[in-house]
C-alpha positions in Angstrom: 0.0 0.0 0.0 1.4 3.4 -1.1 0.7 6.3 1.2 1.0 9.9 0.5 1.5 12.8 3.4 0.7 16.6 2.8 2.4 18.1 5.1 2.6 22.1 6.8 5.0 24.7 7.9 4.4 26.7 10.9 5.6 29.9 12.5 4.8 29.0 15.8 5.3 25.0 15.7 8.5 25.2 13.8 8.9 21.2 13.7 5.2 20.6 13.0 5.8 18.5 9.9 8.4 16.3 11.5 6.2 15.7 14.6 3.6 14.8 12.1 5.7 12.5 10.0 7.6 10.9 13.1 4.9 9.8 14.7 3.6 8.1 11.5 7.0 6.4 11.4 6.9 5.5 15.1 3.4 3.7 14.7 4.1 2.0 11.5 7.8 0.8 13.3 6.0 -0.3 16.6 3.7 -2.2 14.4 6.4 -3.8 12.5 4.5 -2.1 9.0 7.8 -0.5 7.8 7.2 -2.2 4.3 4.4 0.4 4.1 5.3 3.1 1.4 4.9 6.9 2.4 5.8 9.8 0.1 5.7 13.6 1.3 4.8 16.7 -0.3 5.3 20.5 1.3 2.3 22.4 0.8 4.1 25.2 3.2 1.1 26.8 5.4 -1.4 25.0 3.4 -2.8 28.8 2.4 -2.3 28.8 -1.6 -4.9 26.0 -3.0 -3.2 25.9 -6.0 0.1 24.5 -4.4 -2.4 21.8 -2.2 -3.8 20.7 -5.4 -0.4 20.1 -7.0 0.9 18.2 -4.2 -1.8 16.2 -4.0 -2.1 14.9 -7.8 1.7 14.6 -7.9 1.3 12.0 -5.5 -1.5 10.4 -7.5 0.2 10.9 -10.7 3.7 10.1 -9.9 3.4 7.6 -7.2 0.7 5.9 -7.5 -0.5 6.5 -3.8 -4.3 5.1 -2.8 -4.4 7.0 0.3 -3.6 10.8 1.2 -3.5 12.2 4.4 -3.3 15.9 4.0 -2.7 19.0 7.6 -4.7 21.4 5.8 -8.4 23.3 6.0 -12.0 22.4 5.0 -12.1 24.4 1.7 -8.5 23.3 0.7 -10.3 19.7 0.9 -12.9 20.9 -1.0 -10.3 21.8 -3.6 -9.4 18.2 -4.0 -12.8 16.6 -3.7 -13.0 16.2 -7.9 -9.9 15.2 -8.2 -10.3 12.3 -5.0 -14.2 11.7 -7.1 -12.7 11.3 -10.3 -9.3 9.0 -9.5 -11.3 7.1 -6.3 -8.4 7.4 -4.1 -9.2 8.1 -0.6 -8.2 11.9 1.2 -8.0 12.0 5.1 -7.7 15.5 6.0 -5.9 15.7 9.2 -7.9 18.2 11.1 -6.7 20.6 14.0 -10.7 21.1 14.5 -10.2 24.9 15.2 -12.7 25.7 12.3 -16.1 25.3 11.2 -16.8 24.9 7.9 -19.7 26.7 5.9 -21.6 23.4 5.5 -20.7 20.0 6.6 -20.3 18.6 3.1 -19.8 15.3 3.3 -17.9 13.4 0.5 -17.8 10.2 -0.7 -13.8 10.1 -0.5 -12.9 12.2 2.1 -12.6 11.7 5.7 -11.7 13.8 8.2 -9.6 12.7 11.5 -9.9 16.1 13.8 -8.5 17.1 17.7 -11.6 18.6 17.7 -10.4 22.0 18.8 -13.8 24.4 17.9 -15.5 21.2 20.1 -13.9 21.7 23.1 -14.4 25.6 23.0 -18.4 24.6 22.4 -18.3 22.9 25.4 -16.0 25.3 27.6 -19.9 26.7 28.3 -20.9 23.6 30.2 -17.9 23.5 32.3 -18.2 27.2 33.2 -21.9 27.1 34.5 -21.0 24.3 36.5 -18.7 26.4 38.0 -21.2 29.2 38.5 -19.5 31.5 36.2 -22.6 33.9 34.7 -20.5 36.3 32.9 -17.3 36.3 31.1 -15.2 38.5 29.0 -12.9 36.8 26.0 -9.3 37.4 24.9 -8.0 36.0 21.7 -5.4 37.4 19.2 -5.8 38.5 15.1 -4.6 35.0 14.0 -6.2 32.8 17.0 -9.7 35.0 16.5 -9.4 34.4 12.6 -11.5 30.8 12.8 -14.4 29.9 13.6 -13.7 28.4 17.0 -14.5 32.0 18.3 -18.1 30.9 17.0 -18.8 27.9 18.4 -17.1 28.9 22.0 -19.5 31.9 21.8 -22.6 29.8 20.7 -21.5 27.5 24.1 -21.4 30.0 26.4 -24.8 31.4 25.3 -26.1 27.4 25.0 -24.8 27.6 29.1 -26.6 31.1 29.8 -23.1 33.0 30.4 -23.0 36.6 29.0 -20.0 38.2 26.9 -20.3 41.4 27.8 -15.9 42.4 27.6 -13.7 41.5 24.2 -10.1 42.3 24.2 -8.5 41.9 20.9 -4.5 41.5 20.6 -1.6 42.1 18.2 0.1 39.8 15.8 3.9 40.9 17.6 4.5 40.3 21.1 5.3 44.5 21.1 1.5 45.0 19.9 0.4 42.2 22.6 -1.0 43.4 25.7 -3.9 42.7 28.1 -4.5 46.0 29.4 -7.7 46.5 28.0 -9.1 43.6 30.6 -8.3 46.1 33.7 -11.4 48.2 33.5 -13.5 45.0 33.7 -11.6 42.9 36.3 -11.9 45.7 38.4 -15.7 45.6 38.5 -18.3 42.9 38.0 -19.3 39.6 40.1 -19.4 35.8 39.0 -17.0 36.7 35.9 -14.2 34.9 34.4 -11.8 35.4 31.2 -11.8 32.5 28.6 -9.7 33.4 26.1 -8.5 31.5 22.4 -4.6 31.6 21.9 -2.0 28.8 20.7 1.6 29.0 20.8 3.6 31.5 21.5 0.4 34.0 21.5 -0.1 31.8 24.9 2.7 32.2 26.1 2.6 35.8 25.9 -0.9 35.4 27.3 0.6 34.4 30.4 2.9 36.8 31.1 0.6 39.6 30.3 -1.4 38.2 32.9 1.4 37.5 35.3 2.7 41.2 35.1 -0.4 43.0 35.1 -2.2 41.1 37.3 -0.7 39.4 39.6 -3.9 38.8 42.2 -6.2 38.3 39.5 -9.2 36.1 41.1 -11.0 35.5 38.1 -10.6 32.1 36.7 -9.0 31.7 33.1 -10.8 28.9 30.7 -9.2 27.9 27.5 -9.8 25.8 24.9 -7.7 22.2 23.9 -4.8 23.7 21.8 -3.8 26.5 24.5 -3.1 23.4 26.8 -0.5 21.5 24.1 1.6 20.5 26.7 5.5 21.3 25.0 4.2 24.9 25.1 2.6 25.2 28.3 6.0 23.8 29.4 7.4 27.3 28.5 4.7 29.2 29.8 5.3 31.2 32.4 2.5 30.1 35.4 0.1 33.8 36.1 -1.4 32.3 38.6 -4.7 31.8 40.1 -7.4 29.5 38.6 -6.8 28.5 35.1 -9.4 25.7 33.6 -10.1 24.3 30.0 -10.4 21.3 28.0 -8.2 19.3 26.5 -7.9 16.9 23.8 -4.7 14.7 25.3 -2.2 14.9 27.9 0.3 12.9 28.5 -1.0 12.1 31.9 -4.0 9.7 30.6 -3.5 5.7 31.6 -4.5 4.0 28.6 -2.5 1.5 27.4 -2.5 3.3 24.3 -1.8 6.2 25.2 1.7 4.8 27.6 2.8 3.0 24.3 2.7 6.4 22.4 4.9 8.0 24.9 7.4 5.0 25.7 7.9 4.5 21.7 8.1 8.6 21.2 10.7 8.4 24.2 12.6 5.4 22.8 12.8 7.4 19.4 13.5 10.9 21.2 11.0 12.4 18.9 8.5 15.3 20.5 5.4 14.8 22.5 2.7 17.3 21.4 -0.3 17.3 19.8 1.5 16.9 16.3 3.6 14.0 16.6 -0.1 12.3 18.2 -2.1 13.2 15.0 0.8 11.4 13.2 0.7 8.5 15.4 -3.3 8.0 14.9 -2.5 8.9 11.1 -0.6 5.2 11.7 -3.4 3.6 13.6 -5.3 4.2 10.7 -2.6 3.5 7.7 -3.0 0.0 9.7 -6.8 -0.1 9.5 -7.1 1.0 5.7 -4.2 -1.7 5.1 -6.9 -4.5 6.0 -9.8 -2.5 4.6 -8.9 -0.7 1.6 -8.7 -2.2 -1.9 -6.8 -0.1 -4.8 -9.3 2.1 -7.0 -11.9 1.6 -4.8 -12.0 4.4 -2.4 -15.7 5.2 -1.9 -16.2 1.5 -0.4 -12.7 2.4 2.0 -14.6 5.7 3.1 -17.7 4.1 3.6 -16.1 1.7 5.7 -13.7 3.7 8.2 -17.3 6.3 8.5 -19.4 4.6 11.7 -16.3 3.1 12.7 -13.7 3.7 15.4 -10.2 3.6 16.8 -8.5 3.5 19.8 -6.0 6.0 20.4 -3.5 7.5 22.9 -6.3 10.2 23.8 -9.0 7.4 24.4 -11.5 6.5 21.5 -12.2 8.4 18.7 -15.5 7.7 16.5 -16.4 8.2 12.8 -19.6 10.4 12.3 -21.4 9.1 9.4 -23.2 12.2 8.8 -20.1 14.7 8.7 -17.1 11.8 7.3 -15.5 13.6 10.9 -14.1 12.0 14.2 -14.8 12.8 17.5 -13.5 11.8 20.3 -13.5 12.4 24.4 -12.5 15.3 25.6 -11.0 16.0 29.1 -11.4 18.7 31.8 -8.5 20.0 33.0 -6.4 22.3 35.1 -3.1 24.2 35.1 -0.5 24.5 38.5 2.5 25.8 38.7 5.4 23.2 38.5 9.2 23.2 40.2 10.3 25.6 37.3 7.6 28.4 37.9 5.8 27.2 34.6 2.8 25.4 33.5 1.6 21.9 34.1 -1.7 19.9 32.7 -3.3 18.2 35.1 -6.1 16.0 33.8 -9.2 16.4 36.2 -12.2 14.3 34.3 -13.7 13.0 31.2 -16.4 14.6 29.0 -18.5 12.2 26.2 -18.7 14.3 23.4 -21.0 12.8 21.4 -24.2 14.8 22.7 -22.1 18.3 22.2 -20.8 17.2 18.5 -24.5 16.6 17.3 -25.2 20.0 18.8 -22.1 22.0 17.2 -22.5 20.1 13.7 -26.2 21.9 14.0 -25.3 25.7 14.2 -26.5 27.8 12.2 -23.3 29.8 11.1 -25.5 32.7 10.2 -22.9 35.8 8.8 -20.0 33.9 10.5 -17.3 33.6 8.2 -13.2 32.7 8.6 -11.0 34.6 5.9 -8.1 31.8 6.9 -7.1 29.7 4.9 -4.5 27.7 6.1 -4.6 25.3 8.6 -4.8 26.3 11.9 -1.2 26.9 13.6 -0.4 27.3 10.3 1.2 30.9 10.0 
């Protein structure tokens, strides 16, 4: 079976492609599948659709290759939906999940595997309320604030019956970054909280923003899975006080999965974050298409993996057959300070996302749009 990899560049996640393509390698070695074939393409941020397309049918063309997994965004896949129709090869977008696309068009061969990051902001609502949190202002930056995750974390906090009634926008440089726009509403107000949107090194600066400016900040902080990617909270300077989200993994869960991931990623001395794990479920699934698929027939392969599942290092992950998307659990979670002054994940409980997915998929986007697009952490 020949397999083809589309893979990113990012600004912020320098070594995203190798995470990506080492945890495929790690898998497929664990699993004694090295005969497998993989070629890679660079689409570099995934932004010119042109480029994607090239990549894509040069792997087609050139190599033969039944299956393509591909880091980039819903309307770059939409790009490639004739050419996946008309050759009947089989395109898993590998999805960040931090936007929501216009329609949920669901294709006959395409699938998309997702962290499920705009799912996690939908149900930061749920978590808050149960906190007793009835108002809340929101922080995210120009790139961050550019998907639709802003959307469905908004649509959550209304579903939850929590007000926005403060929004601080940031700069794209750390000299045009700042948080002192929050002052006038943490001094006032009862029952409030900050959730905020940022990845990266935007989190980072998050942090020390808050750190500086307010140091006895009382309000709780919520944030959505990708601001707790562990390698960067690792870096992050700890503000203190109550910080919350949901995540999609840590490297604290105790499946058995989940310990192999880390003892082979160890043995290798390849990176644990969020990257190298979408590349190690991209090699779960090489391993289920290699029993499934047969050449030229990738509407039957599709049909297949859709309504299915997988186990994976961040629990199980199911197929929706309506949307050709995975979901998967989701876990609550909290930051401390550790022995360096920085941030630490510490995995708190387990949320069954299957409820909240059939309620996002179901939004009305109304005059919501995303100008991105690249994938996200893609810049």
């Amino acid at each position: 079976m020949k397999i083809g990899l589309l893979l990113p560049r990012s600004t912020f996640y320098t070594s995203i492609s190798f995470d990506i393509f080492n945890g495929v390698k790690a898998k497929l070695i664990a699993d004694r599948n090295e005969q497998i074939e993989i070629y890679t393409e660079n689409i570099g941020f995934g932004a010119e659709k042109q480029v994607v397309y090239r990549a894509a049918e040069q792997l087609i063309m050139q190599h033969d290759t039944d299956i393509i997994f591909a880091y980039i965004s819903h309307s770059s896949a939409q790009l490639l939906r004739p050419l996946f129709a008309s050759t009947n090869r089989v395109l898993i977008v590998l999805d960040p999940g931090a936007n929501l696309p216009q329609e949920w068009p669901k294709s006959e061969n395409i699938v998309y595997h997702s962290l499920n990051n705009a799912l996690g902001a939908f149900c930061l609502g749920d978590l808050m309320k149960k906190d007793g949190i009835r108002e809340a202002a929101f922080s995210t930056g120009y790139y961050d604030g550019g998907y639709l995750q802003t959307f469905a974390l908004a649509k959550g906090l209304e579903k939850a019956g929590i007000q926005l009634n403060h929004n601080v926008a940031t700069g794209y440089i750390r000299e045009e970054f700042s948080m002192k726009d929050l002052k006038p509403y943490l001094d006032s107000n009862t029952n409030k909280a900050l959730v905020a949107i940022f990845s990266g090194d935007f989190l980072q600066w998050f942090f020390q923003e808050m750190q500086v400016k307010f140091p006895d900040r009382k309000e709780p902080i919520y944030l959505p899975p990708f601001a707790l990617e562990e390698s960067m909270l690792l870096s992050a300077p700890y503000p203190g006080g109550t910080i919350k989200g949901i995540a999609a993994w840590s490297k604290n869960l105790t499946y058995d999965s989940n310990l192999e991931f880390i003892d082979t990623m160890k043995q290798k001395n390849y990176k644990l974050n969020l990257f190298s794990l979408l590349g190690w479920e991209t090699g779960i699934l090489i391993n289920l298409l290699k029993q499934i698929h047969i050449p030229g027939e990738g509407k039957k392969t599709v049909s297949t993996l859709t309504g299915s599942s997988i186990e994976t290092p961040r629990g199980k992950v199911e197929f929706d057959t309506e949307t050709n998307t995975s979901y998967g659990s989701l876990y609550t979670a909290n930051i401390v300070k550790n022995d360096q002054n920085n941030c630490e994940l510490l995995i708190s409980g387990t949320l069954d996302t299957r409820h909240s997915y059939s309620e996002m998929i179901k939004l009305e986007l109304e005059n919501s749009v995303s100008g991105w697009q690249n994938s996200y952490v893609c810049n």
